[in-house]
C-alpha positions as a Markdown table, in Angstrom:
| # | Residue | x | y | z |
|---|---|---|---|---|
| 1 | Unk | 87.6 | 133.0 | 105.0 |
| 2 | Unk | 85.6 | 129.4 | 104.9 |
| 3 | Unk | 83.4 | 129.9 | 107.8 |
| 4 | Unk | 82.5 | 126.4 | 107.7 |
| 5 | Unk | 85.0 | 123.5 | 107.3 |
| 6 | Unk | 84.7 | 119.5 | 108.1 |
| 7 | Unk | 86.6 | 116.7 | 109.0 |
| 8 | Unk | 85.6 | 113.9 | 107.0 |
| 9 | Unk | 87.3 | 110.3 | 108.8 |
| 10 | Unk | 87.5 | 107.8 | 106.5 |
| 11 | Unk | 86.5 | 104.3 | 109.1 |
| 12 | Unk | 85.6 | 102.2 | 106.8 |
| 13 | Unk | 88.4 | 99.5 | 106.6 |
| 14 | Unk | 88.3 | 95.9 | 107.9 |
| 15 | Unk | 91.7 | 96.0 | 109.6 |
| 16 | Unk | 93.3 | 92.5 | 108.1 |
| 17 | Unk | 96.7 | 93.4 | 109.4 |
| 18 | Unk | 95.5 | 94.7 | 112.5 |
| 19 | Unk | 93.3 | 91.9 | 113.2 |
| 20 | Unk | 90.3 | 93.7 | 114.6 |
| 21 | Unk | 88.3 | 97.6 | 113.9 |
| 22 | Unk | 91.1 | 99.6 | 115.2 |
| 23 | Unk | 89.2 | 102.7 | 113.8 |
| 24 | Unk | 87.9 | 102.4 | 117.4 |
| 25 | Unk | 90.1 | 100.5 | 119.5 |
| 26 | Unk | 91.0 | 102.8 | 122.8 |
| 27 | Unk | 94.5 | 103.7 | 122.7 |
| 28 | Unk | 94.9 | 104.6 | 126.7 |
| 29 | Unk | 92.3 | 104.1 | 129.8 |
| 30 | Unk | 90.6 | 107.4 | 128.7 |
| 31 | Unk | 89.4 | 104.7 | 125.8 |
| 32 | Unk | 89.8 | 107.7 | 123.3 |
| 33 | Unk | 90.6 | 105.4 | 119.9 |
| 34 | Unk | 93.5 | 108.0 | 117.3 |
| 35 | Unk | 90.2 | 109.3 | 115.7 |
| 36 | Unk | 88.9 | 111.0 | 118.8 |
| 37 | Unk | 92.2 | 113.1 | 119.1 |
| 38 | Unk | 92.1 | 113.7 | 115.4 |
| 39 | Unk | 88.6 | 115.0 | 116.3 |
| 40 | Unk | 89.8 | 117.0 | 119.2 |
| 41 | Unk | 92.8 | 118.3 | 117.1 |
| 42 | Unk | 90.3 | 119.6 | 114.4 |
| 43 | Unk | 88.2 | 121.4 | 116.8 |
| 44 | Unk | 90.7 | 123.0 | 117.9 |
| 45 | Unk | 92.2 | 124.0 | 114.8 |
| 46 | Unk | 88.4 | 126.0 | 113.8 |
| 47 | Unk | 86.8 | 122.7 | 112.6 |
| 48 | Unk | 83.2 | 122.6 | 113.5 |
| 49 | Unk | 81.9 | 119.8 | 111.4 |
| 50 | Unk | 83.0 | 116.2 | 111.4 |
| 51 | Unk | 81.6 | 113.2 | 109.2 |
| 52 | Unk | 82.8 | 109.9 | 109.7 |
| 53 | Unk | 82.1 | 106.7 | 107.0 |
| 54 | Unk | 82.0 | 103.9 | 108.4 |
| 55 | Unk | 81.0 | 99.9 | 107.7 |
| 56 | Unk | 78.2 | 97.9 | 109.2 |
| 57 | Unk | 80.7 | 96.5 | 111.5 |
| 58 | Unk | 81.0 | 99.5 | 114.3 |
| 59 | Unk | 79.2 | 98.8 | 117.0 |
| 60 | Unk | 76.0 | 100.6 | 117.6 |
| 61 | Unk | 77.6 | 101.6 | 121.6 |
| 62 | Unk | 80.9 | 103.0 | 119.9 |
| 63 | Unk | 78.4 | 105.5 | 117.7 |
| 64 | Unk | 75.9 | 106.3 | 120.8 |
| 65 | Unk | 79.6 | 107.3 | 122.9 |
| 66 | Unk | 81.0 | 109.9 | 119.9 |
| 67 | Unk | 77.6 | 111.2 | 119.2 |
| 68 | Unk | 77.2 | 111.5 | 123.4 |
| 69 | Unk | 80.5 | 113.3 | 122.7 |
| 70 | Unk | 79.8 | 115.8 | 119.7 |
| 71 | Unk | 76.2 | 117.1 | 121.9 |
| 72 | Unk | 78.2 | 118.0 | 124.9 |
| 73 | Unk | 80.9 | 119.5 | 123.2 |
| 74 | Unk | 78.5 | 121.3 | 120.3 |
| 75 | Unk | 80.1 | 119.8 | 117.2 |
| 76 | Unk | 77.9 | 118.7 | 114.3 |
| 77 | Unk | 78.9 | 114.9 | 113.5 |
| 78 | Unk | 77.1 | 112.8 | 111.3 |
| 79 | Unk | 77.6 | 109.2 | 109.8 |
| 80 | Unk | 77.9 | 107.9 | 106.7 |
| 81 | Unk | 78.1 | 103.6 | 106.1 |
| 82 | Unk | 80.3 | 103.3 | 102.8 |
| 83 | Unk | 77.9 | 100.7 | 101.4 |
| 84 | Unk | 79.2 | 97.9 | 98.5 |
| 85 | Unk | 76.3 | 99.3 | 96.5 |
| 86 | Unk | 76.4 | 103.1 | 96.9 |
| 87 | Unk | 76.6 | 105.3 | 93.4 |
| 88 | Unk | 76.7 | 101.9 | 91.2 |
| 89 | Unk | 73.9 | 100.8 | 88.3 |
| 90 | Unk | 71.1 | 99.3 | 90.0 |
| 91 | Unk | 71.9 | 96.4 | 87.9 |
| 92 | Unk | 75.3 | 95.5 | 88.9 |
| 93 | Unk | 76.3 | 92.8 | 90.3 |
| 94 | Unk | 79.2 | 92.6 | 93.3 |
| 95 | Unk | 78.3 | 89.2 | 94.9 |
| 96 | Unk | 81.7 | 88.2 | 94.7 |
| 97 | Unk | 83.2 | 91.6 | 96.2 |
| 98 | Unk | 84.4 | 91.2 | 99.5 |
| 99 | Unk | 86.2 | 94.5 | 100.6 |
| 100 | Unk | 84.5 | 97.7 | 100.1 |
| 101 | Unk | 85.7 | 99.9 | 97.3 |
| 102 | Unk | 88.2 | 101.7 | 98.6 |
| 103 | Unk | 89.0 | 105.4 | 99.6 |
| 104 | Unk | 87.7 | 106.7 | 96.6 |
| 105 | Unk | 84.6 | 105.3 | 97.0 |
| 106 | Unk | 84.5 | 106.1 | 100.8 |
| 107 | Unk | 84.9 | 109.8 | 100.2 |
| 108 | Unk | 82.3 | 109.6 | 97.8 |
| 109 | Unk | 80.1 | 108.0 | 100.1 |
| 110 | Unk | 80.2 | 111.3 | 101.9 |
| 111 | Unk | 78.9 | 113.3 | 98.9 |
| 112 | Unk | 75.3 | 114.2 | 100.7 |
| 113 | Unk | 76.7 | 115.4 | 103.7 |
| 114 | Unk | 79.5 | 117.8 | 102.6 |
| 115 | Unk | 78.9 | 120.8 | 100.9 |
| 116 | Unk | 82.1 | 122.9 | 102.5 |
| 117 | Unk | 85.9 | 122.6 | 102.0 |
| 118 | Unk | 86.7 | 119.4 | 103.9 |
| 119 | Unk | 90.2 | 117.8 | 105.3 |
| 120 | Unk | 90.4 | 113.9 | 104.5 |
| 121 | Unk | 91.8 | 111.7 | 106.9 |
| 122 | Unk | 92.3 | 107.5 | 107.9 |
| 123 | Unk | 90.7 | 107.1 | 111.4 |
| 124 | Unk | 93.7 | 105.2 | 112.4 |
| 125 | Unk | 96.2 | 107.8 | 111.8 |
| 126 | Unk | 97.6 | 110.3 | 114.3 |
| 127 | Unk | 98.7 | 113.6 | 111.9 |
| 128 | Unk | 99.4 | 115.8 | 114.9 |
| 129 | Unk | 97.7 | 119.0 | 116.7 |
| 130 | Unk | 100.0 | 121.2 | 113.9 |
| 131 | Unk | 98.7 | 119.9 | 110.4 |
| 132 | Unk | 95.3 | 120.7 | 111.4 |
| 133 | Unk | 96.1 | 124.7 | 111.9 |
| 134 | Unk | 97.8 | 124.4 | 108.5 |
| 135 | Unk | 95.0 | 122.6 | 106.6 |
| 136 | Unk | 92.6 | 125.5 | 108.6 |
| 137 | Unk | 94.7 | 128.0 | 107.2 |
| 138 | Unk | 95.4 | 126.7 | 103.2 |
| 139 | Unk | 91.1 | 126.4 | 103.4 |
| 140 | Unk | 90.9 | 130.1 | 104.5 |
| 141 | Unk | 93.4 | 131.3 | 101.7 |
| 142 | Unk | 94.1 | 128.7 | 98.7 |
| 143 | Unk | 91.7 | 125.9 | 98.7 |
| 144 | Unk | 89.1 | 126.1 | 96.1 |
| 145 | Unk | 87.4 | 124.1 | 93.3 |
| 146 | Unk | 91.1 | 124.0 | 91.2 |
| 147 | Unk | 93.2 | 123.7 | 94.0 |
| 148 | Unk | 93.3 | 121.2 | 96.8 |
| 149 | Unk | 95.8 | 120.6 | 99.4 |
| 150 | Unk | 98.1 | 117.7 | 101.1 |
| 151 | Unk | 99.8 | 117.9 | 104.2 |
| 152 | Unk | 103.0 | 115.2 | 103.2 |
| 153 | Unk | 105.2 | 113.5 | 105.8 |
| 154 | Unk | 109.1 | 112.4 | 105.7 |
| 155 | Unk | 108.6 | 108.2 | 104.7 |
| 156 | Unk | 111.3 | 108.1 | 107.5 |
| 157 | Unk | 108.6 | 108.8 | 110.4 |
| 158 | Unk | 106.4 | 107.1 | 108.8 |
| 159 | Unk | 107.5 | 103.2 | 109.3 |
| 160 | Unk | 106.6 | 100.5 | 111.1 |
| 161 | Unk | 109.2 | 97.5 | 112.6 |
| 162 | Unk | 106.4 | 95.2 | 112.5 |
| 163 | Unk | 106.4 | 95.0 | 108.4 |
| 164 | Unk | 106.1 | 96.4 | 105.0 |
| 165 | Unk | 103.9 | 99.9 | 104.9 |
| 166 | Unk | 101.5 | 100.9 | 101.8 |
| 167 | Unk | 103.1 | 105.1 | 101.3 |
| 168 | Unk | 102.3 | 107.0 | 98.3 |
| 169 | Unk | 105.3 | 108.5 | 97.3 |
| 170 | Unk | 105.3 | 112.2 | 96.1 |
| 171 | Unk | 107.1 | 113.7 | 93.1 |
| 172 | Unk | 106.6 | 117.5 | 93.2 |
| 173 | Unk | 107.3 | 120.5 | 91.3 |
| 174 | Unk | 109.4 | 123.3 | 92.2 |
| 175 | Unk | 106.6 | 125.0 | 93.4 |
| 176 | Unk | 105.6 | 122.6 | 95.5 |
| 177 | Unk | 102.8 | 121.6 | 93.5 |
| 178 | Unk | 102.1 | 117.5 | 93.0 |
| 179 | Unk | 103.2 | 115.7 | 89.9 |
| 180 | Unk | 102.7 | 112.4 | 90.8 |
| 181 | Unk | 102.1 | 110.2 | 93.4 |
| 182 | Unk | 103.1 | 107.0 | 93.4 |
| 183 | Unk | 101.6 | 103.8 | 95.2 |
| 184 | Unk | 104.3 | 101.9 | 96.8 |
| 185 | Unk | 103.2 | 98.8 | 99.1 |
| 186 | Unk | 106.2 | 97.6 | 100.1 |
| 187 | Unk | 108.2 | 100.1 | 101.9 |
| 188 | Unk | 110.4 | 99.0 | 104.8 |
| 189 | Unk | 113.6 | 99.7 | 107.0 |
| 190 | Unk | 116.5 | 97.3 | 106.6 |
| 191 | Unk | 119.5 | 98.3 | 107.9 |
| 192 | Unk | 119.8 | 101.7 | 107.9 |
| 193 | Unk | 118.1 | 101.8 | 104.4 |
| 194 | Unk | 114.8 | 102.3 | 103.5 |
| 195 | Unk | 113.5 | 100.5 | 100.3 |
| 196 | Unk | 110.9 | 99.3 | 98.8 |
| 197 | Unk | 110.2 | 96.8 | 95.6 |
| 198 | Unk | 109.1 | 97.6 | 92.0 |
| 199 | Unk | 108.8 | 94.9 | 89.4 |
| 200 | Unk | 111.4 | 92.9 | 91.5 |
| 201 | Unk | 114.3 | 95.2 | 92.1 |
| 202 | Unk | 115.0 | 97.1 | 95.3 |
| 203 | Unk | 114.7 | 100.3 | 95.4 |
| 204 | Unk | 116.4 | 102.6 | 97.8 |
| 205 | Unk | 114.9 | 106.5 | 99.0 |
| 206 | Unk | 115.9 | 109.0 | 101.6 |
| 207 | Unk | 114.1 | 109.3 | 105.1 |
| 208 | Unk | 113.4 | 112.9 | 103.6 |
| 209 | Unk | 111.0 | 111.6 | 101.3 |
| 210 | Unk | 107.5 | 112.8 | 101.5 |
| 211 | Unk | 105.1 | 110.7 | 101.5 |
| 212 | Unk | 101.0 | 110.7 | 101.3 |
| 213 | Unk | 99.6 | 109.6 | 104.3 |
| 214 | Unk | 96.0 | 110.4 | 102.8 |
| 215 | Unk | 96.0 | 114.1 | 105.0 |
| 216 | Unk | 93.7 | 116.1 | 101.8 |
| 217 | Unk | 92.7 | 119.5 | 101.7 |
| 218 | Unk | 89.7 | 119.2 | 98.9 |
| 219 | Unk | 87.2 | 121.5 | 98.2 |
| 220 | Unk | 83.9 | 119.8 | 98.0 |
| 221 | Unk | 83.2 | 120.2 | 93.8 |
| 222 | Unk | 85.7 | 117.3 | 94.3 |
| 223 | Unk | 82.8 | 115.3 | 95.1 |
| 224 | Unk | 81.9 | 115.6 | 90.9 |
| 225 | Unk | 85.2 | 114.4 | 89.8 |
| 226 | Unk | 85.0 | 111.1 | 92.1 |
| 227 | Unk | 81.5 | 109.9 | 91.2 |
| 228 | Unk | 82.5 | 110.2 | 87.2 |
| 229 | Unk | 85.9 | 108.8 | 87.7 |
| 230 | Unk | 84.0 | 105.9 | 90.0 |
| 231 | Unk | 81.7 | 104.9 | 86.9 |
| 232 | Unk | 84.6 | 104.9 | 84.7 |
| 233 | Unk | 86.0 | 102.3 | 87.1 |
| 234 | Unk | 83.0 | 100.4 | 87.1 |
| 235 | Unk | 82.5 | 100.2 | 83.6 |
| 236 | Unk | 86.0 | 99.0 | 83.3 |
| 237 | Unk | 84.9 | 95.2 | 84.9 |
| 238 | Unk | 87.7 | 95.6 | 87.8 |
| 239 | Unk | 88.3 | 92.0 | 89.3 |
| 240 | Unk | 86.7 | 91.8 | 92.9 |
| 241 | Unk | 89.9 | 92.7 | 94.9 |
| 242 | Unk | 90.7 | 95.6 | 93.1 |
| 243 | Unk | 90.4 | 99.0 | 94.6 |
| 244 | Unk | 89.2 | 102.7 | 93.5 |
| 245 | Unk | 92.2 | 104.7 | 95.5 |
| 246 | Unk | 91.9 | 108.9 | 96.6 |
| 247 | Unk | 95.4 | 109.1 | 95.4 |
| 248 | Unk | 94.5 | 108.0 | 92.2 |
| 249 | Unk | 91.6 | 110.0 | 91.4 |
| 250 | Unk | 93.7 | 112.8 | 92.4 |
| 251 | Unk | 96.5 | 111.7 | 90.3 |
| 252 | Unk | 93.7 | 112.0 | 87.5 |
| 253 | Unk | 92.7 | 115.3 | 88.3 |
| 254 | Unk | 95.9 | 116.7 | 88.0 |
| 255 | Unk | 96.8 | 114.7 | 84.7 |
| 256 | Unk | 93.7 | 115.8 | 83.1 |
| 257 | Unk | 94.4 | 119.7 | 84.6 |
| 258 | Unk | 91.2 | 119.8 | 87.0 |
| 259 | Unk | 93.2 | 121.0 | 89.7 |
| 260 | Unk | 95.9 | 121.2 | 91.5 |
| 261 | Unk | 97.6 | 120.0 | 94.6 |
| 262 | Unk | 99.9 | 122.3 | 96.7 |
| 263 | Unk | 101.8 | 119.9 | 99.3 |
| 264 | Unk | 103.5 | 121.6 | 102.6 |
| 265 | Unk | 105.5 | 118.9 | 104.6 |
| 266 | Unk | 103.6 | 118.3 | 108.1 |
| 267 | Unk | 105.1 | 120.6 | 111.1 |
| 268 | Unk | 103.9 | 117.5 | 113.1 |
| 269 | Unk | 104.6 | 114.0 | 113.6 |
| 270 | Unk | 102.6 | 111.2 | 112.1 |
| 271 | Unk | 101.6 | 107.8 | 114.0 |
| 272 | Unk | 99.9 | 105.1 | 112.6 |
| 273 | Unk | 98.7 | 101.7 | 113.8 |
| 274 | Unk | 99.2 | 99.1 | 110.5 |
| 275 | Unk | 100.2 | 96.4 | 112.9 |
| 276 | Unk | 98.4 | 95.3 | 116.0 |
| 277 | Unk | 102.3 | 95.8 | 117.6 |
| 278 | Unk | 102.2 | 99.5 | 116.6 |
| 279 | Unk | 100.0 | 99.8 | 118.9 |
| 280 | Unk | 102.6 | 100.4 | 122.3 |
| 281 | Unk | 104.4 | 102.8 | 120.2 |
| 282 | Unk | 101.6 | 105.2 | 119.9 |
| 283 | Unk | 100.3 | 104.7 | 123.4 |
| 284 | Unk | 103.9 | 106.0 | 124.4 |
| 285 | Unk | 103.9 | 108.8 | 122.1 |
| 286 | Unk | 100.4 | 109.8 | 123.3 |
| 287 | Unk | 100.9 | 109.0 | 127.4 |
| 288 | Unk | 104.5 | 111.8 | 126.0 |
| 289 | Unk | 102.3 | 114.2 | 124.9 |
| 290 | Unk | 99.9 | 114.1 | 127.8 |
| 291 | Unk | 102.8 | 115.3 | 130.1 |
| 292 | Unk | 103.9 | 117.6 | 127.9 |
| 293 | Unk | 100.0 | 119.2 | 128.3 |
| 294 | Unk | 99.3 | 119.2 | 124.9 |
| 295 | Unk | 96.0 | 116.6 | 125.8 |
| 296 | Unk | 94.1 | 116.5 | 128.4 |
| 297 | Unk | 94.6 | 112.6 | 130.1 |
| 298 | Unk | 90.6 | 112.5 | 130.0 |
| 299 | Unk | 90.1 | 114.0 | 126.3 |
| 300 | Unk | 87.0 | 115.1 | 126.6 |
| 301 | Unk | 86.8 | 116.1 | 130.7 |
């Protein structure tokens, strides 16, 4: 059994679509933003570590509340700023980069800090009290330096009505193990289909269909793959929009047989905020599970 295990919150994203740092943005008047509950969900679950990367754009007052937080509920946090220049050659040049380098990079970013199996997670996702006792449970028994984890949702749940979603759709094996995943940016309801678009044609898939919603179970010699795989994609001149993804460094390791996945389709239910109009749905999901008394209405009183 891991003794130790982390939640590493990936908060580095500038939130185009959302128009503003929802990483942080207070869901209810407790001003508890999705990652606070993820937090609270991880504790419970036997989590006693959390690292959170973030950009230079989160407010020094947000930071001085969680850390506030972690010393009066004895969890070690610490933060990590996913910096434009982190792990490349001192001679590069990314003047023309605007957005940082994606989740591949941001995980990296958390290389010095993590030295214990580790969940992955977007701050602005809600994955639900249940995933966090499985991905407890697959670090006590299966997660090592060959095999990593996922906790997969049904693409049904996983919508918005405000637009397209970016899913990563899984192919498994009959084992359960992942075969592919594959990055799909357009996926919508219309009707009572749900499609998305590749190469110009429609294509249609079942609500059953799990999708990665970036919930990882890694061990941490994952941190050895990611910097090597990060200077391939450096040395490879990307254009300064393009993006070094955790799904596809995955998708590497398991091509080049580094390791393997195991995927388990979430007990819970997933809510995300892409849109700032997502935003009602999970304040009415969350104010539900308050009355139900699985939250406290003041999360951390």
């Amino acid at each position: 059994m891991n003794s130790k295990k982390t939640l590493l919150i990936l908060a580095g994203g500038l939130g185009s679509r959302y128009k503003g740092l929802k990483q942080i943005d207070g869901i209810l008047d407790n001003d508890s933003p999705i990652l606070e509950y993820s937090i609270f969900d991880a504790l419970e679950a036997g989590f006693s570590k959390v690292v959170i990367i973030v950009n230079r754009l989160i407010p020094q007052s947000y930071i001085e509340r969680l850390n506030t937080i972690a010393h009066v509920k004895s969890f070690e946090l610490q933060w990590m700023y996913q910096e434009k220049s982190s792990f490349l050659p001192p001679d590069y040049d990314f003047s023309e980069r605007e957005k940082p380098w994606g989740t591949g990079h941001a995980v990296l970013c958390a290389k010095n800090a993590v030295q214990e199996p580790f969940i992955m997670i977007n701050a602005d996702d809600f994955y639900g009290k249940e995933a966090y006792l499985l991905a407890s449970k697959e670090i006590d028994i299966h997660i090592s330096g060959s095999q990593f984890g996922m906790a997969a949702y049904p693409v049904g749940s996983t919508l918005s009505g405000n637009g397209n979603v970016a899913r990563g759709i899984c192919t498994l094996d009959t084992d359960n193990y992942l075969v592919k995943i594959e990055e799909q940016t357009s996926i919508r309801k219309e009707g009572s289909s749900i499609i998305y678009t590749d190469d110009g044609k429609n294509v249609e898939i079942t609500a059953d269909t799990l999708v990665s919603m970036n919930f990882f179970i890694f061990h941490q010699d994952i941190f050895d793959a990611l910097e090597l795989y990060f200077k391939d994609f450096i040395q490879s001149g990307p254009e300064p929009s393009k993006e070094f993804y955790i799904p596809s460094a995955v998708q590497r390791m398991i091509d080049e047989k580094k390791a393997r996945v195991l995927v388990k389709a979430s007990p819970s239910q997933w809510m995300g905020v892409t849109y700032a109009n997502d935003k009602s749905s999970i304040k009415d999901f969350l104010t539900s599970e308050i009355k139900k008394n699985r939250y406290p209405e003041d999360l951390w009183n």
